[in-house]
Structures are given as C-alpha cells and as structure tokens.
C-alpha positions, 0 to 999 in steps of 0.5 A: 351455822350448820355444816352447809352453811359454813361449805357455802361460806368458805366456798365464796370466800375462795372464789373471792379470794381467787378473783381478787388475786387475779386481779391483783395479778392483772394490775401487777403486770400492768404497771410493771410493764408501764413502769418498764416501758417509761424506763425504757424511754428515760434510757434512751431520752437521757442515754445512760444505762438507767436499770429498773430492776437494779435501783429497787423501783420493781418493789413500788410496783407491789404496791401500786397494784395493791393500790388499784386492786383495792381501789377496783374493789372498793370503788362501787362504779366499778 
C-alpha cells in the first residue's frame, strides 16, 4: 500500500472508531438513567434507602451498553 492508502485507511478507522464511541456513549447514558429511574421507583414502592451507586450496580451498566453498542453494529437491519 502506498502512503495515501494507508492516510485513507487510518482516516476511516478514525471516523469508525468516533462513531462507535459516540454510540457507545449514547447507550451508556440510556441505561444509566433507565437504570436510575427503576431504582428510583424500587425506593419509593419499597420505602428504603435503596442506592444505585452504593451497591455496585453502575458497573452493569458498562457493560450493557456494550451490549447494545455491538448489537447496533452487528445487526444489519439496523
């Protein structure tokens, strides 16, 4: 490959790479605030100090929206 080629190649990649990071940050903050809000209700329904943050249940949240960014990108009907 010569020099323009790999220019082009790297520049895709980059743009790749930001849109999958943008998407990634996207469902992040989807299921970070579903998760919040269903919490939320869980506190008031059962009327305890139920935290999100204090029980360890923000670290699913990485990992869901892993999930969904890779099921975005893999499933073609999107």
């Amino acid at each position: 490959m010569n020099v323009m080629g790999v220019e082009k190649l790297l520049c895709c990649a980059r743009l790749g790479v930001a849109s999958f990071i943008k998407t990634y940050l996207a469902a992040l903050l989807v299921v970070t605030v579903k998760g919040e809000m269903f919490v939320l209700s869980l506190r008031i329904w059962s009327k305890e100090p139920l935290t999100f943050w204090g029980n360890g249940l923000w670290q699913v949240n990485f990992i869901l929206a892993l999930f969904f960014t890779l099921f975005y990108y893999v499933n073609p009907n999107t």
